[in-house]
N, C-alpha and C positions, 0 to 999 in steps of 0.2 A: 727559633731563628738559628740560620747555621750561621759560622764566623771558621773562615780564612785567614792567616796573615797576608798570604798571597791569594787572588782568585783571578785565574788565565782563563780568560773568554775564547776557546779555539780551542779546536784539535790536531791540525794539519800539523804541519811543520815548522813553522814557527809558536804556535802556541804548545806544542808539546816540547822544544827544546825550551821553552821558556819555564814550562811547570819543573824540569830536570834541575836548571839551573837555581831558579830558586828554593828549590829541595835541597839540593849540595849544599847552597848559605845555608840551610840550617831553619828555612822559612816553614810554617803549615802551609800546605798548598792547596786548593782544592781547583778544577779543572770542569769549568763548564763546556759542553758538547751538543752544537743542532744534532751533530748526526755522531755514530761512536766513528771514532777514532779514526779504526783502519775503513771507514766509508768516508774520508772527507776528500775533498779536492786535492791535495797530496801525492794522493795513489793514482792520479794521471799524469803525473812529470814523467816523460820518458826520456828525460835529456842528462846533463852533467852538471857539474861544480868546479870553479874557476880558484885555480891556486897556482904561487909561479914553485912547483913543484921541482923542476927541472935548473939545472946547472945556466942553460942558456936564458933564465928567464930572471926576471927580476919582479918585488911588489913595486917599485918604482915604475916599470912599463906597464906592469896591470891596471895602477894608476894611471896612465897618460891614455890607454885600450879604455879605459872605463869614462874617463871627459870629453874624447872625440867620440867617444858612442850618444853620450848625453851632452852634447853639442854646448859644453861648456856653464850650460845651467845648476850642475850640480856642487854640493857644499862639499869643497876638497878638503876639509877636516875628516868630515865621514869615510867619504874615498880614503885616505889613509888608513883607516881604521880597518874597514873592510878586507882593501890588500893586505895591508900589515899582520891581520892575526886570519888569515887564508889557510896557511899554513899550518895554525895552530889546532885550526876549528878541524879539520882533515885527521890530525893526531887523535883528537878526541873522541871522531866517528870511529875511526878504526879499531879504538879500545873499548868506543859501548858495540862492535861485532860487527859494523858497517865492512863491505865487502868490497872493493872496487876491482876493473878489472886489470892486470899487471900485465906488463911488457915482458918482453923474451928473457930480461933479466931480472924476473919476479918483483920487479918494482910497479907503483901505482903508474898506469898507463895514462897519457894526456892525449887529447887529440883536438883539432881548430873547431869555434865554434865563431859565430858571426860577429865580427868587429874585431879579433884576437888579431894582433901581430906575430905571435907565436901560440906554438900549442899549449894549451894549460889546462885545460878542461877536463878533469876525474868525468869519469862513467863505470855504469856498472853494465856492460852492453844497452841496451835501450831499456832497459825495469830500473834504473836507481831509485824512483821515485816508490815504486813498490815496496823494494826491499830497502831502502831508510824509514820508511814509514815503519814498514814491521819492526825496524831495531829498535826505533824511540819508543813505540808503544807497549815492545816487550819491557823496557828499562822502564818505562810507567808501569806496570804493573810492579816488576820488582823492586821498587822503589817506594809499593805503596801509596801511589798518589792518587787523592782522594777523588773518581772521577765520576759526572753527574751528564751521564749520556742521555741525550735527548730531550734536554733541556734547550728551553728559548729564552734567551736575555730580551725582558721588555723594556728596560731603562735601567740607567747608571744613577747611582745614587749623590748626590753631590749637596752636604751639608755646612755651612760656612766657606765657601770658595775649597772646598775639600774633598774629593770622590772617600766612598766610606764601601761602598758595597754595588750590590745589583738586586734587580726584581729580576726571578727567570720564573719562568710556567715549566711543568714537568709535564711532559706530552702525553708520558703515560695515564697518571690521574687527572691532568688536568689545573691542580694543586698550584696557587700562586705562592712563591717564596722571595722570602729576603737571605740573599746573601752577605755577608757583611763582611767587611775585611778592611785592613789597616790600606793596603794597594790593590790594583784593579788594572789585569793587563790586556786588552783588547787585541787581539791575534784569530780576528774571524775570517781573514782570507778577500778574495776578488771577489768583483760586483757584477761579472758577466753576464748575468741574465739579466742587466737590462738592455743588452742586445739578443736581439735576435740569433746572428752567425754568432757563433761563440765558442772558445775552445773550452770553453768551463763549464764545470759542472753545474749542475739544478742549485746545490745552496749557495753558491756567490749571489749574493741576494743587497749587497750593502750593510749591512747590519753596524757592524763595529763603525763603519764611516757614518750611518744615520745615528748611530746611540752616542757617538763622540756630540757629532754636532749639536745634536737634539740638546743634549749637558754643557753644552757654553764652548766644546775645546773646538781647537783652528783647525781648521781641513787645506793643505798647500798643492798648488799646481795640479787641481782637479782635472783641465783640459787635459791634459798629457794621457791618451791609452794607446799602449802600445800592439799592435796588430801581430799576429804572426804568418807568415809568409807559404805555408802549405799548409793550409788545413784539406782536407778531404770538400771534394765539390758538394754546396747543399749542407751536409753534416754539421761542418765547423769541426769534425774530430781531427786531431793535430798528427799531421806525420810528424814525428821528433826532428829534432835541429840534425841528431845525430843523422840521419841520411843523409842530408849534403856534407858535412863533417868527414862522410866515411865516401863522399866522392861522387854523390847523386849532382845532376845537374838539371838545371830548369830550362825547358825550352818553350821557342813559341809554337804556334801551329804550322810554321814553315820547315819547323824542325832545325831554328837555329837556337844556340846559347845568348839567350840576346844580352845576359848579362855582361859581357866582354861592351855592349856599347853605352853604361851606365858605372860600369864599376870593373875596369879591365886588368885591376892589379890584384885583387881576390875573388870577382866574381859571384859564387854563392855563400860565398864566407863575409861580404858586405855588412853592414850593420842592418840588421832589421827593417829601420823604415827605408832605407834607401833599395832594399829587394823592394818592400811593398810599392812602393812609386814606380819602380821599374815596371814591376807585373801590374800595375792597373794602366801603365801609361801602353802598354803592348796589348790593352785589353781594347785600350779608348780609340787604338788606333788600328782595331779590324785585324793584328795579330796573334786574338785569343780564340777559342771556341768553346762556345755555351757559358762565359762567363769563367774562365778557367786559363790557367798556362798548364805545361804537362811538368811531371818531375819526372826522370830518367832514371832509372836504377838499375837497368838491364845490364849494365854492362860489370858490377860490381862484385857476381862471381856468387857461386853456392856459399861458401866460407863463412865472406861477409854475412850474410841475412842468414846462418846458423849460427854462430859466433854472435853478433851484435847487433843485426836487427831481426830479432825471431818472433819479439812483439810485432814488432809495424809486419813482419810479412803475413803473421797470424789477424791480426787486425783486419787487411788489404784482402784478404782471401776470403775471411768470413763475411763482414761488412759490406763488401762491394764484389767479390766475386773476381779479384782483380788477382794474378799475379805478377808483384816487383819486380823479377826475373824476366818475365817474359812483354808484360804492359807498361804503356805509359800511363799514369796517375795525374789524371785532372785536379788539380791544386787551384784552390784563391787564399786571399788574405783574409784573416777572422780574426777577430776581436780576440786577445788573449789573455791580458794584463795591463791594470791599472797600474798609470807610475805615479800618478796623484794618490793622497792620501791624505791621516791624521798625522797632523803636523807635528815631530818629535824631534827634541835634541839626538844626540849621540847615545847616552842613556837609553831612550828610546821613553824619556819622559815626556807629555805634553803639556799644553796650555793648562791645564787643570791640576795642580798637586793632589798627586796617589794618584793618578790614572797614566799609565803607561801602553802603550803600544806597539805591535812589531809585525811583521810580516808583509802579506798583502797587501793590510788596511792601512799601511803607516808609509809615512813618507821622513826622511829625515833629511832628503838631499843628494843621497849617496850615486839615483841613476839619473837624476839629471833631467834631460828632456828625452833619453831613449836609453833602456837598459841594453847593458853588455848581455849576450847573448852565456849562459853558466854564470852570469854573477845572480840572476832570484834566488836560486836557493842556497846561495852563501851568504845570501842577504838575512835569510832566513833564520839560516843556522849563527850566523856572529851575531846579530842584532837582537835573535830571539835570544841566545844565550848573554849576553849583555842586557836586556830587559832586566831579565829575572833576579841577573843579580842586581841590578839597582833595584828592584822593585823591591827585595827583601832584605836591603840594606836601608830602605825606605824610612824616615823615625815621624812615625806619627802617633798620638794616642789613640788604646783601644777604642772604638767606638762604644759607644751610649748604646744597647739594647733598645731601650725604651725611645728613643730618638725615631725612630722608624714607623711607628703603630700605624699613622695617617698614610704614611707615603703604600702602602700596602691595600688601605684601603681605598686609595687615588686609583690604583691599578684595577684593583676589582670592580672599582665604578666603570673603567672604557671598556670592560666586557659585558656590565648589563647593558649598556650602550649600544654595543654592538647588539645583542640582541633582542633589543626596542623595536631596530630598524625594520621598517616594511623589506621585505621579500620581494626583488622583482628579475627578471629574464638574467640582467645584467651577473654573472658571475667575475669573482675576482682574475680567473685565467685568461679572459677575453680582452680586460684591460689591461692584464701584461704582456698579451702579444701586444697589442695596440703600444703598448709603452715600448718594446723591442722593435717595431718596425720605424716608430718614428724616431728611437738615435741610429737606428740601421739609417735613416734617410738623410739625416740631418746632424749628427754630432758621431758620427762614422769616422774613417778615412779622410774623406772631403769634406771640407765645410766652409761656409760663406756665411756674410750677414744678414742674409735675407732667409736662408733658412734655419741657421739658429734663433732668428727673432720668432719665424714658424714653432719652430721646437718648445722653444718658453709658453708661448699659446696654448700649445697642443697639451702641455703635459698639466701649465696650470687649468686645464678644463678635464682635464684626465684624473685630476688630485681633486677638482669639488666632485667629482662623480664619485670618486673611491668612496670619499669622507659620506656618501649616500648606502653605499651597500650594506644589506644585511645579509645574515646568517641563514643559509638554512638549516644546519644544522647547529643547535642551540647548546649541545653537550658539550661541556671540557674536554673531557676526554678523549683522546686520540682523534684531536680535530682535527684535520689536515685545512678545512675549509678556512681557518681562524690562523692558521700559521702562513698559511697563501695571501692572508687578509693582512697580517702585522709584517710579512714581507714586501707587499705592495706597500704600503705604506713608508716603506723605508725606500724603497725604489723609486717612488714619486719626489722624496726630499732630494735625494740625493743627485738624479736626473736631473733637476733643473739644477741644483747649485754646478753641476759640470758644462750642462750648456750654457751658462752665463759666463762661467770661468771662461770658454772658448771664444764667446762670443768680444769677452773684454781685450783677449791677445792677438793682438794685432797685426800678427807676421806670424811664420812657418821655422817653424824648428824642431826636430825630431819627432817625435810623435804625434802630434800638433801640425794638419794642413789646412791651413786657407788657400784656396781659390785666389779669394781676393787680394790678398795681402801673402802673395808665393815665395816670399822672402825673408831670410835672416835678419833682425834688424838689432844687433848689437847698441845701439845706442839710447833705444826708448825699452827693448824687453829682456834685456838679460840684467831678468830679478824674477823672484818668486810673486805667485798668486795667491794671494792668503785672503777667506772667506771662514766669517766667522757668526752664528746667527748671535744678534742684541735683540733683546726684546722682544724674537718673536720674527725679526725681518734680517733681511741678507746684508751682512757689511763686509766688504771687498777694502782691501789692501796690501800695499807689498813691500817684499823685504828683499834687500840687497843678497847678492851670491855670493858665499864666504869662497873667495881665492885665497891661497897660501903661497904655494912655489910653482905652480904650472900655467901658465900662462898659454892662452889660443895662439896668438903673434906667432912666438918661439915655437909654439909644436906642430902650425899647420894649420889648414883650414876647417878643423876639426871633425872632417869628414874621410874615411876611406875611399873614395871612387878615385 
């Protein structure tokens, strides 16, 4: 059996700033990986980092930029925290070799990203995601952190109301193990493939959200996904934020800016869902063509797209045959990011003592009902680096070895299981499209009570057909069939507890639209959604919004338009 003080479930961006930070306390660490490292979802951010870097800027504003973003849902302790050490986390990348790009006066350069009042957003041209990924993972190696690529977490281990370790399968052999460790930090990233349109990668799969839940811990404000506003038509591949940032403008098929009649004091720098609304309501009303609005970048100059967008123009040309320069770019909204999560204080501890969370998968309040457009991957980097240290400032006792033998052999039982099952047509990828088209259809952008009720149907007839499939192929090793199989499976949990969560909020507020209910309703829902399984079944309730000093009243109607 191995044994971690620390074991950080993730590779991306937050769980590798998490395995750093608890290596600095002075913690063992060891670092489970679906996929290595520099292949996780990470290496697709092509956008920025939000810090008030600048003389004219303050964390006090970034603060107020970040509660009218998330429409006042969010826990303004975190938001403190967030802004307040922006600044710091910036200091830190620069010295593990992180690059950004500088202004004329060799200073770290800012520029607006969607919701920002002012400039604040670091970038490294359009690759930071790239080339942070490469920094942390260079500083994991030389840091010696102990890491276990290609492994799959099949459950959290949770002994006396106490996470102790995890079961992961090694894809290579096949090999089922126990990890054991004093903390347990889940940092597995988004859930986007259970949609269909999506900017995310293949492993956003839900994993850390379905192994929380599955182990007893709260999952909060699970309806809240947040959409991004140009992806590529068809694909879901994401043009960065940085295009309109660097002066791109979205038009309709008349070839107007139609944002001037939705959001006329910034336009394409609006906050997220209020672009998205604009562009589907210009769709709904015979404005758009083929399902699409255009993004303009003709007029932005050779410079620009050598200098700062050299990815997206490289993308645009290969992909689609398209030049920036010279075409307009068929753009819709796609699925990008969950602002729902496992439920975690500041710490980035959860419901469960020893199980911490950070990133993707973790909610602690900070975006509210719609993320600041540069605040994910600060979210990332302060909270993943916060995790870790609390995780290995953590005081529990060693675990028991010999505690474990059963739970091992629990696991090895739902494989013979699986390969019991009769064999038939049904394959596990056919029911994942099936599962991606129906929250495409119904726990999307739009949503109502009639086909949320649809969706709860659809997915629980979807999860007893899963719970039928078998194996064709019977070997451990390097199953891909059986990791397709334990992924559905977490996408079936997880799916319904979010259309339920949607179906129970009652009103519209950032990320979150009902049809039926197309309205703000401060007085019955500003409070969190907190779903937590007892016994096997779904238990729903909620907890009040920590306010401190900002207040909606006094700052506006907590929208930019």
């Amino acid at each position: 059996m191995l044994y971690h003080d620390v074991i950080v479930v993730g590779g991306g961006f937050a769980g590798m700033r998490a395995a750093l930070s608890a290596k600095a306390a002075g913690a063992d660490v060891g670092l489970i990986t679906k996929v290595h490292p520099m292949r996780s979802h990470s290496s697709g951010s092509h956008s920025g980092i939000n810090a008030s870097l600048k003389s004219y800027d303050s964390w006090e504003t970034h603060v107020q930029d970040t509660l009218k973003a998330g429409e006042y849902l969010n826990n303004q302790d975190a938001v403190e925290i967030l802004c307040k050490e922006a600044r710091t986390e910036i200091g830190i990348l620069e010295n593990l070799g992180m690059v950004f790009s500088l202004d004329e006066h060799g200073l770290i350069d800012v520029t607006n990203f969607s919701g920002s009042s002012v400039a604040r957003t670091a970038f490294s041209g359009d690759s930071l995601g790239h080339i942070l990924l490469q920094v942390l993972y260079e500083r994991i190696v030389r840091e010696r952190v102990r890491t276990y690529d290609e492994w799959n977490v099949s459950s959290i281990i949770v002994d006396n109301g106490n996470c102790k370790g995890v079961v992961a399968r090694e894809f290579k052999t096949g090999d089922l193990r126990i990890v054991s460790g004093n903390t347990v930090i889940l940092a597995t990233g988004n859930l986007g493939r259970l949609y269909q349109l999506s900017t995310c990668s293949l492993t956003g799969t839900g994993d850390g959200q379905a192994l929380a839940y599955s182990a007893g811990a709260s999952l909060v404000d699970m309806e809240f996904v947040q959409y991004a506003p140009t992806a590529i038509k068809r694909r879901g591949l994401l043009i960065t934020e940085m295009a309109r940032a660097m002066g791109g403008h979205l038009l309709n098929k008349n070839g107007d800016r139609f944002l001037k009649s939705y959001s006329p004091d910034v336009m394409e720098l609006a906050p997220r869902h209020i672009i998205n609304r604009a562009i589907l309501q210009e769709i709904s009303e015979g404005r758009g063509e083929g399902g699409c609005v255009f993004l303009d970048m003709r007029h932005l100059g050779k410079e620009v797209f050598s200098d700062e967008l050299r990815e997206t123009e490289y993308l645009l040309r290969d992909l689609e045959d398209l030049n920036p320069g010279k075409d307009l770019i068929p753009v819709q909204p796609a699925m990008h990011r969950p602002i729902g999560g496992i439920k975690t204080d500041t710490d980035g501890a959860t419901t469960i003592p020893g199980l911490y969370a950070a990133g993707e998968c973790s909610n602690n309040g900070s975006h509210g009902a719609g993320r600041l457009g540069g605040n994910s991957l600060l979210d990332n980097m302060v909270f993943g680096r916060i995790a870790g240290e609390s995780a290995a400032g953590y005081i529990s006792s060693r675990p028991n070895k010999t505690e474990f033998h059963g739970i091992l052999e629990q696991e090895k039982d739902k494989f013979n299981e699986l390969t019991s099952r009769d064999v038939t047509d049904v394959r596990p990828g056919m029911l994942r499209r099936e599962l991606a088209n129906i929250m495409d259809a119904h726990v999307g952008y739009k949503r109502n009570k009639s086909g949320l009720e649809n969706a709860l149907e659809l997915i629980a007839d979807l999860t007893a057909r899963t719970k039928k499939l078998g194996l064709v192929n019977k070997n451990p090793r390097f199953n891909t069939e059986l990791q397709m199989l334990a992924e559905l499976d977490f996408m079936m949990q997880i799916s319904g507890v979010m259309a339920r969560s949607a179906l129970e909020r009652e009103e519209s507020r950032g990320d979150h639209n009902r049809e039926d209910y197309p309205d703000k309703d401060n007085s019955n829902w500003l409070k969190h959604t907190v779903v937590t399984q007892v016994d096997g079944e779904y238990e729903l309730n909620y907890t009040e919004v920590v306010s401190t000093r900002w207040n909606e009243k006094e700052m506006g109607n907590g929208s930019h338009s």
